[in-house]
C-alpha positions as CSV (number, residue, x, y, z in Angstrom):
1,X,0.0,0.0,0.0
2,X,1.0,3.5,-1.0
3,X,2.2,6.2,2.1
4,X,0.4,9.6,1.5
5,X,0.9,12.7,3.4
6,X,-2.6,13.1,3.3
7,X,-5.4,11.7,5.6
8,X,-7.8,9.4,4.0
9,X,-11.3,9.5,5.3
10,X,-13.6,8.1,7.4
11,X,-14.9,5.2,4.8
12,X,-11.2,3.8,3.7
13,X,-12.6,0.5,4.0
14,X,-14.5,1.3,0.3
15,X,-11.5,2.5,-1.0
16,X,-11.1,-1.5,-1.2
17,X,-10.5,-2.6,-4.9
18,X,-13.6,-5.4,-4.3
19,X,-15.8,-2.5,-3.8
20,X,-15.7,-2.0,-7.5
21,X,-16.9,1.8,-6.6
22,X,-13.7,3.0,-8.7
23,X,-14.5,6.8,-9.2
24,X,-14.7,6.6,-5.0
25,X,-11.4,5.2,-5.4
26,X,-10.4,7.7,-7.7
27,X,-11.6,10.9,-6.2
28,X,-10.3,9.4,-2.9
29,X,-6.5,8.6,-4.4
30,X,-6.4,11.9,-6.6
31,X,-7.1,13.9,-3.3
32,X,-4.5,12.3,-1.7
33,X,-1.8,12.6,-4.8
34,X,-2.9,16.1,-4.8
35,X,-1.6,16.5,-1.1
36,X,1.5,14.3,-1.5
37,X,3.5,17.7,-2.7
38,X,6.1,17.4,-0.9
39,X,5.7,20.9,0.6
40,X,4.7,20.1,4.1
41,X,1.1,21.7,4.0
42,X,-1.9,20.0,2.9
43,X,-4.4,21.8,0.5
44,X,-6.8,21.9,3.2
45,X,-4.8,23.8,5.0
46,X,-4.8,26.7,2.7
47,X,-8.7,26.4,3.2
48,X,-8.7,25.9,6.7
49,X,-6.5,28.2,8.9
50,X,-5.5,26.2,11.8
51,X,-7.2,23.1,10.4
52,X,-7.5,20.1,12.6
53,X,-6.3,16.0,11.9
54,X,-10.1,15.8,12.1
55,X,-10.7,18.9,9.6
56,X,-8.3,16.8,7.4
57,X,-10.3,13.5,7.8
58,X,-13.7,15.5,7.3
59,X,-13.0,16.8,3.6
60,X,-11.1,13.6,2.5
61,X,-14.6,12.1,3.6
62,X,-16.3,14.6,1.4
63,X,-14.2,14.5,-1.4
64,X,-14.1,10.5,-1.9
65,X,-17.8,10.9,-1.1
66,X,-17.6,12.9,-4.7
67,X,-17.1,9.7,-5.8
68,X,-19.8,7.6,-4.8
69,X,-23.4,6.9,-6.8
70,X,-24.8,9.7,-4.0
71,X,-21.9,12.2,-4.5
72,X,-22.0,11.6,-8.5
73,X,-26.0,12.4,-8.2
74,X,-25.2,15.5,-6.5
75,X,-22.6,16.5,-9.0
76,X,-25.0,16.1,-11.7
77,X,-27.1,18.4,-10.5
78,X,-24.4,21.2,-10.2
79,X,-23.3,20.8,-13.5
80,X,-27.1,20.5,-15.1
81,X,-27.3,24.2,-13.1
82,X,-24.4,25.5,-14.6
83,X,-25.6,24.3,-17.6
84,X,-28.8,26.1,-17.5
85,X,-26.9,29.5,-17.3
């Protein structure tokens, strides 16, 4: 298994290749790549000011959620609003 600077989320346990969910997987691992810079600061932290190891854990969640049937719904309907404009 890969080391990451980043924090996965909550839900690693369906980052598990069985789970076949692989755009959770992929939303999940690109997150992390993003944050494996190599410059000692995660990209939360440039949202966050002061951010917390939970913080961390709680938009990893969100972002691999991204991935999921749910979060792909969601994401939908954003981009059929922008869409509309």
């Amino acid at each position: 298994m890969r080391k990451w600077n980043a924090y996965p989320g909550f839900n690693v346990h369906r980052l598990d290749p069985k789970q076949e969910n692989h755009k959770e997987v992929a939303f999940a691992e690109t997150w992390m790549e993003e944050n494996n810079h190599g410059m000692g600061k995660q990209l939360v932290e440039y949202l966050i000011e002061g951010c917390s190891f939970r913080d961390e854990q709680v938009v990893a969640t969100i972002i691999q959620w991204l991935g999921s049937d749910a979060g792909q719904g969601f994401l939908k309907k954003v981009e059929e609003k922008i869409n509309k404009k």
